[in-house]
C-alpha positions, 0 to 999 in steps of 0.5 A, spaced: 651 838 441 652 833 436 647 831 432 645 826 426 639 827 422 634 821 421 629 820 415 624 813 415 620 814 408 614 810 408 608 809 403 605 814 405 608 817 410 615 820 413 618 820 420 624 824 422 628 825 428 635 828 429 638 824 434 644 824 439 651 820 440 647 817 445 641 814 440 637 819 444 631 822 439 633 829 440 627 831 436 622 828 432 617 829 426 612 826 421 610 829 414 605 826 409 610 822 403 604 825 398 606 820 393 599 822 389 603 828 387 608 824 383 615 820 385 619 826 383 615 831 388 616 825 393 624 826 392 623 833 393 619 832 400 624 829 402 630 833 401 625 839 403 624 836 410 630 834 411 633 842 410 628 843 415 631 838 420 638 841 418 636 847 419 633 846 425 639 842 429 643 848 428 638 853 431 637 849 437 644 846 437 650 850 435 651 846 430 649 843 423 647 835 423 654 832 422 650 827 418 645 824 415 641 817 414 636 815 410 631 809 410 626 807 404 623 801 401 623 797 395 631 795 392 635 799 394 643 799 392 646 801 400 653 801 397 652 806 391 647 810 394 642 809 390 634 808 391 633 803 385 626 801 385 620 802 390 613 800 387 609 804 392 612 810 391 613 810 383 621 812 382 627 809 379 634 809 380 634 816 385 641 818 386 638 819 394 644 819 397 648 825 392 641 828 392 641 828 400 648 830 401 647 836 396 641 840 400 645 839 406 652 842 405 656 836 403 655 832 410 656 825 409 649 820 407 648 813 409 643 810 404 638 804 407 633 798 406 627 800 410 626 793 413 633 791 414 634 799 417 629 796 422 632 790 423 638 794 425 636 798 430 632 792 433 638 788 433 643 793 437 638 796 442 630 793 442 629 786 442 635 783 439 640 786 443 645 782 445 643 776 440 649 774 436 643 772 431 638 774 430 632 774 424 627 780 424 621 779 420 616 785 420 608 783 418 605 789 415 602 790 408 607 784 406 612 781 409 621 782 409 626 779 413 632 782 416 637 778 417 642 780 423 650 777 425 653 781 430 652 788 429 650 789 422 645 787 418 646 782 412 644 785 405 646 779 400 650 779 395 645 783 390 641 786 396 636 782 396 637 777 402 632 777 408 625 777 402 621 771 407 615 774 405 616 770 397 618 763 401 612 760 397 609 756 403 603 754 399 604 751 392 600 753 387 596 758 391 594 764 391 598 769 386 603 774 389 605 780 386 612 777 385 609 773 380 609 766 384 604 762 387 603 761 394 608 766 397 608 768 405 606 774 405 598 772 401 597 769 407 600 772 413 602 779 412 597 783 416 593 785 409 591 777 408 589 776 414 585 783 413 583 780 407 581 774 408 576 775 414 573 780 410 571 774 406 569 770 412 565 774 416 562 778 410 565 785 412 568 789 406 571 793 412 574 789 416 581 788 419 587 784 422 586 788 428 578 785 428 580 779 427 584 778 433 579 781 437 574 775 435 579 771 436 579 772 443 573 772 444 571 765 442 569 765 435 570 759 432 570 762 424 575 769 426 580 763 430 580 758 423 582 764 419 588 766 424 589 759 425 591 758 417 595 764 417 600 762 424 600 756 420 602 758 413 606 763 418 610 759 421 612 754 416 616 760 412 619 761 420 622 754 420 624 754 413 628 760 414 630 758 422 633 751 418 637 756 413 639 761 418 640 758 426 638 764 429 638 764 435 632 769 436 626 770 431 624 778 432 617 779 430 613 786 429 608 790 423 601 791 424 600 783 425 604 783 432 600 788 435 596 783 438 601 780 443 599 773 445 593 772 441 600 771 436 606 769 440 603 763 443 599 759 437 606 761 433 611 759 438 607 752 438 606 752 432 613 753 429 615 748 436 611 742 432 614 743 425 623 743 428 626 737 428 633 737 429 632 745 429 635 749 435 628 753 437 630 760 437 626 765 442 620 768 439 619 775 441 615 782 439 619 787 437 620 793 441 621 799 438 614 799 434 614 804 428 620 807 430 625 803 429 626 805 422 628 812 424 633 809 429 635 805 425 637 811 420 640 815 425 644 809 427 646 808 419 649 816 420 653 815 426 656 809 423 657 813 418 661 818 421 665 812 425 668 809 419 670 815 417 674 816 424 677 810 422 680 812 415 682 818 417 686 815 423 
């Protein structure tokens, strides 16, 4: 059976699938990133849990994996195959696609944005399908953007579109690790809103998911907290809807988790600020944390396409 290999690299941990021609997830997996031990060793991983699967596939298959693709967070230069910088991870212009092809055999390798990975499976087969455009927006430790045109995702001329966590919605505020003042992602990504209801309830442990909870159940110092961040979250929609003229506004993360504790004091919100602006569906994401490993073997299988096409 004909098969590609997935990989979705994480701060902290990796999913992996191999999937077939149809998107089916053929086999999954998961594996610890161990980012303690140095970005060097977390590279090696990589290379090693994909040997595995590759290994793996041909065993269960017949047959090896015909390629491979490969999400990772930070700046990624997708055309060169190059993962240029992560933070959370510690590496620096990692030849990842050279790297990858070489462990397995020479098989093509397609290198991609976590986020904007993602955003690709979402648009083709989750909650974007069939939206000619749309805009992904993840809310977890920060917040990116993904944002779709058709059936691709666009990167930018620098690779750097889609960043609407650094929007700065609230001027002079609190300082981002970007170097600016006021950014989304300090006051509606799902660590701010952890953050600031450990300050007000005077719990160090607790979370977004805590919040939402006293949310639904009346408090009126968990709804202020949420409040400030539907609010903060919903000026950085509208400006980017006022840019982009999605026609669905696709959200997911941690944040998301809680349904229409979100969705509904966010869909009012972000319908009070639109003026001329077309308002787009607002709708959670569908594939949860799998879609940047579906986004990935997505990546593999366009791959293999696109070369079709040239040697036709």
């Amino acid at each position: 059976m004909r098969h590609v290999i997935a990989l979705d690299v994480g701060g902290t941990g990796m999913k992996a699938a191999l999937v077939g021609a149809d998107g089916t997830l053929l086999h999954e997996a998961r594996r610890a990133t161990g980012r303690e031990r140095g970005p060097e060793a977390v590279v090696e991983t990589i290379l090693d849990f994909a040997a595995e699967l590759r290994t793996l596939g041909h065993e269960r298959y017949g047959e090896p994996a015909a390629a491979a693709g490969v999400a990772v967070p930070g700046i990624v230069d997708a055309e060169n195959g190059i993962a240029v910088y992560a933070a959370n991870l510690g590496w620096r212009d990692v030849p990842m696609r050279e790297l990858l092809s070489r462990r397995l055999d020479g098989v093509p390798v397609a290198l991609g944005h976590d986020v904007r990975t993602g955003g690709l499976a979402e648009g083709r087969i989750g909650a974007g399908n069939g939206a000619d455009r749309f805009l992904f927006v993840p809310l977890g430790t920060g917040i990116a953007g993904a944002i779709g045109i058709g059936d691709r995702i666009e990167a930018g001329a620098h690779g750097y579109a889609g960043e609407i966590g650094h929007i700065v919605v609230r001027p002079g505020g609190t300082e981002c690790g970007c170097g600016q003042r006021g950014c989304l992602e300090r006051y509606a990504s799902a660590s701010a809103v952890s953050q600031a209801w450990a300050e007000a309830s005077g719990d160090p442990e607790a979370d977004a998911a805590d919040c939402a909870k006293a949310v639904e159940s009346g408090d009126a110092t968990a709804l202020r907290v949420w409040q400030d961040a539907v609010d903060a979250l919903a000026d950085g929609l509208v400006t980017a809807l006022t840019l982009l003229d999605p026609r669905t506004l696709i959200i997911g993360g941690g944040l998301a988790e809680a349904g229409e504790t979100l969705f509904t004091p966010l869909r009012a919100a972000v319908e009070e600020r639109v003026t001329f602006q077309k308002l787009p569906a607002i709708v959670p994401a569908a594939l949860g944390d799998t879609a940047g490993c579906l986004g990935a073997g997505l990546l593999a299988w366009d791959l293999l396409s696109l070369d079709s096409e040239v040697s036709a």
